[in-house]
C-alpha positions in Angstrom: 0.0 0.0 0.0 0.8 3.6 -0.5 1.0 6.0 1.6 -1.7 7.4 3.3 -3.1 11.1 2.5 -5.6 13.1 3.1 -8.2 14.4 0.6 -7.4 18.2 0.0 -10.1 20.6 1.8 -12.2 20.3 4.9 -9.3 21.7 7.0 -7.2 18.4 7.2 -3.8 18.4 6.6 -2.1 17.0 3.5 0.5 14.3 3.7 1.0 10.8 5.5 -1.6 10.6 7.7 -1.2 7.0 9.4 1.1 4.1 9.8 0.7 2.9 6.8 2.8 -0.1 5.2 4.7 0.4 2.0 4.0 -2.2 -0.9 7.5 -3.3 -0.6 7.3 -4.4 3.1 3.7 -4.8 4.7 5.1 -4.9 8.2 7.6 -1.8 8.3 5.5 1.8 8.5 6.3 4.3 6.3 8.0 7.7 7.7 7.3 6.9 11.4 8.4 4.6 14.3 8.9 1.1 13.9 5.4 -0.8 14.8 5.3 -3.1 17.7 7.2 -6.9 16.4 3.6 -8.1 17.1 1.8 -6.6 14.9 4.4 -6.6 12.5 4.3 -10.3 12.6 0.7 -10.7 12.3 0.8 -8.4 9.3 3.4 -11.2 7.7 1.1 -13.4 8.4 -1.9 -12.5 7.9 -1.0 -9.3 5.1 -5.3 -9.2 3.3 -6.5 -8.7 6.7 -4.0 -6.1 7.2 -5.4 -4.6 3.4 -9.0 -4.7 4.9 -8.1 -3.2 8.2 -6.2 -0.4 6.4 -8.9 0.0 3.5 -11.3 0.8 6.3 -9.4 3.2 8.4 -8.6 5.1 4.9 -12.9 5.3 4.2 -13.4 6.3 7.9 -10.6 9.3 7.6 -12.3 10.0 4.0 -15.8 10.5 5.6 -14.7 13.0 8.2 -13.5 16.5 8.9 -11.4 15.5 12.0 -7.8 16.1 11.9 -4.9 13.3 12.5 -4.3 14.8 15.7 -8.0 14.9 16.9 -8.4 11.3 15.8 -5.6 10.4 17.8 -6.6 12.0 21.0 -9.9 10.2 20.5 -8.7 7.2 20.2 -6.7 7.1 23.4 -10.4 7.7 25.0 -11.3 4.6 22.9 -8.7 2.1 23.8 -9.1 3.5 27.1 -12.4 2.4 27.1 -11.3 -0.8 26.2 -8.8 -1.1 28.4 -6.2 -1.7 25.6 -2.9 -1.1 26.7 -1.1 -1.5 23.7 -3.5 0.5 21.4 -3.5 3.0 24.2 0.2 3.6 23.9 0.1 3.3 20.4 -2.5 6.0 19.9 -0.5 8.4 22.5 2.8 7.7 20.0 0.4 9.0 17.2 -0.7 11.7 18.7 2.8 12.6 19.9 3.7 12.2 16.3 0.5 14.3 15.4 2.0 17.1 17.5 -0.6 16.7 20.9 0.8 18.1 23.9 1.4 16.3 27.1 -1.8 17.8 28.3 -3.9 17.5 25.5 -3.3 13.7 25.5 -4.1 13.6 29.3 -6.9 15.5 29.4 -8.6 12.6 26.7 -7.6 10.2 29.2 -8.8 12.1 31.8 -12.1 12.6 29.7 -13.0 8.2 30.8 -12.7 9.0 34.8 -17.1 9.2 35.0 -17.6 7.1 32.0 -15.1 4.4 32.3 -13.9 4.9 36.3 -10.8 5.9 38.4 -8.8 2.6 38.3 -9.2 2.5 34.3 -8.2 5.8 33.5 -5.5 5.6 36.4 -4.0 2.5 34.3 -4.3 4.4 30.7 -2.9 7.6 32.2 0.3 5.3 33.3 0.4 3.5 30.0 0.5 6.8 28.5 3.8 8.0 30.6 5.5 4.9 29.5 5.2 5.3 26.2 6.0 9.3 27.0 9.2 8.4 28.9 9.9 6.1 25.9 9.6 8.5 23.2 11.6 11.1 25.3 14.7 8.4 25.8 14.6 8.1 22.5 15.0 12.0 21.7 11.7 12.6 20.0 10.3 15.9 20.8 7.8 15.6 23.2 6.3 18.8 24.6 
């Protein structure tokens, strides 16, 4: 697959939008971090569930006027919802990447403390940090 963009207009930003795989490797993401070994191994193995999964998340960013950023922050409320540790610190990387602040990203998590409850949002707020404390060890500019 090629990379991902956004349709010009609607006040979204141009450019690659998502971790998106190149056609030459389905498991390595183009212009951003590596992906978790994981998922990069299920990709391998699995790479027209991978096409499906990324066909959709291309339609869904098609249909709306929500930029990466916004996405990403809403997603964190998602998998925190969830209770997904690993999409949770995946979606804080992307929002990082996205250029969300430190307190945007924890005010979405904060956002789940009535709907989704204190020890949740306690877990998703220190799933966050560790992927924080990560990016920041490895230099990436986290504000």
């Amino acid at each position: 697959m090629a990379k991902r963009t956004r349709p010009a207009g609607k006040g979204k930003p141009s450019g690659t939008e998502r971790h998106v795989r190149s056609s030459s490797s389905p498991s390595q993401p183009t212009g951003t971090a590596p992906l978790p070994k994981t998922f990069r191994t299920f990709v391998e193995r699995f790479p027209v569930l991978a096409g499906a999964h990324e066909t959709v998340a291309k339609e869904v960013d098609r249909l709306g006027p929500l930029d990466r950023r916004t996405c990403e922050l809403i997603k964190i409320g998602i998998s925190l919802g969830a209770g997904l540790e690993s999409a949770t610190r995946s979606h804080v990387r992307r929002a990082i990447e996205h250029g969300a602040t430190i307190a945007q990203i924890e005010q979405a998590i904060l956002l789940g403390m009535n709907t989704c409850g204190f020890p949740r949002t306690v877990a998703a707020w220190s799933w966050a940090w560790q992927q924080i404390d990560r990016d920041r060890a490895e230099c990436k500019d986290v504000k």
